[in-house]
C-alpha positions in Angstrom: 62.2 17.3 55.9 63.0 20.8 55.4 65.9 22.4 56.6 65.9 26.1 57.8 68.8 27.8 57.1 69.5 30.2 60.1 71.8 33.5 59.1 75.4 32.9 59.6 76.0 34.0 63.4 77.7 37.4 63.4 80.8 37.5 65.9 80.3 40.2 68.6 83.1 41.7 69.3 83.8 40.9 73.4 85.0 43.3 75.8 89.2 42.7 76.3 89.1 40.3 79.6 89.5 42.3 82.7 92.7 41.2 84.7 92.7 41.8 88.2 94.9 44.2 89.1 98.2 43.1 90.4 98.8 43.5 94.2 102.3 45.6 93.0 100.3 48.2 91.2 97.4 48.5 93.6 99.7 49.5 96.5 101.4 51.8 93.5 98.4 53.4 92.7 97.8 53.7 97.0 100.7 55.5 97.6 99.8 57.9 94.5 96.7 58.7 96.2 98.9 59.4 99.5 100.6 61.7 97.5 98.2 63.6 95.9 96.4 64.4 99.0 99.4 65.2 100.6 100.5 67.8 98.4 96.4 68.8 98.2 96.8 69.1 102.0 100.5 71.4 101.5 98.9 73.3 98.9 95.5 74.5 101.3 98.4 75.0 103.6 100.3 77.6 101.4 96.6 79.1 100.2 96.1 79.9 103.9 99.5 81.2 104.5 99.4 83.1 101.6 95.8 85.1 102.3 97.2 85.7 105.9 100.5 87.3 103.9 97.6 89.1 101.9 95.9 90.6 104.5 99.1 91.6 106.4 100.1 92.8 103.7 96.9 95.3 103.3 97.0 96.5 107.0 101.1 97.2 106.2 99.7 99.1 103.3 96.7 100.8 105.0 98.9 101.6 107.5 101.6 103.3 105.7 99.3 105.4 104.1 98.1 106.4 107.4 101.5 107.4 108.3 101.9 109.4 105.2 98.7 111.4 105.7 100.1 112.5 108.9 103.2 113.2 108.1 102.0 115.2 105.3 100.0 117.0 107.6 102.7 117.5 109.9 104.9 118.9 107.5 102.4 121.1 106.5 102.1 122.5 109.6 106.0 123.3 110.2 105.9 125.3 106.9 103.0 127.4 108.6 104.9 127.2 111.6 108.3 128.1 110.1 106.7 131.0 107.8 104.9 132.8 111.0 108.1 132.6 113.1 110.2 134.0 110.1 107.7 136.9 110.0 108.1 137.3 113.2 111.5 137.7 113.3 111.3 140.6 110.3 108.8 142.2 112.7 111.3 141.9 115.3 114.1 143.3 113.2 112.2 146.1 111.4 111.1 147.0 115.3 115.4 146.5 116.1 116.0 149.0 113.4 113.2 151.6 114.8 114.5 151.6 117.5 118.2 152.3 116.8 116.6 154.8 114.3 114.5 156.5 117.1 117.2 156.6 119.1 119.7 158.0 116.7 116.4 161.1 115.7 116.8 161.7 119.5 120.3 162.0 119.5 120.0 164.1 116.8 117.1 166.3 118.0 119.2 166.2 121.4 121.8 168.1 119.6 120.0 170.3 117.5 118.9 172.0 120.5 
């Protein structure tokens, strides 16, 4: 008889064995999880804080502007206000002096005669 030579078997390489994981680091990796969602959960937290700071923040801003507009305006009109009355009083002490200087013609006039 004849004997077939078959090609020497190759040796695939195997995957390394899978160990179960140890109870020890299964809780580990548990309590990781714990604490990565809590400090997802602190971190939405201080997102939503934060935006409500934000818009706060914008009103504070929108309303400080508001208050400057009107105070400008409000200072603009004292300076009107302030300039007509200090007319006003020239008028009222250029009409003082006409007076005393009418007076004083008359006296005058009064004793020319």
């Amino acid at each position: 008889p004849s004997s077939i030579l078959l090609p020497p078997q190759t040796q695939q390489s195997s995957p390394p064995p899978t160990t179960p994981s140890s109870p020890a680091s299964t809780s580990q990796n548990n309590n990781l999880h714990q604490q990565i969602s809590q400090y997802q959960i602190q971190i939405t937290a201080y997102q939503q804080q934060l935006s409500q700071k934000e818009r706060d923040c914008n009103a504070y801003a929108t309303r400080v502007e508001a208050l400057t507009k009107q105070l400008d305006m409000e200072i603009e009109q004292r300076k009107t206000l302030q300039l007509r009355l200090s007319k006003a009083e020239a008028k009222k002490k250029e009409g003082e002096t006409n007076a005393v200087l009418i007076a004083y013609i008359k006296k005058l006039e009064g004793e020319l005669e």
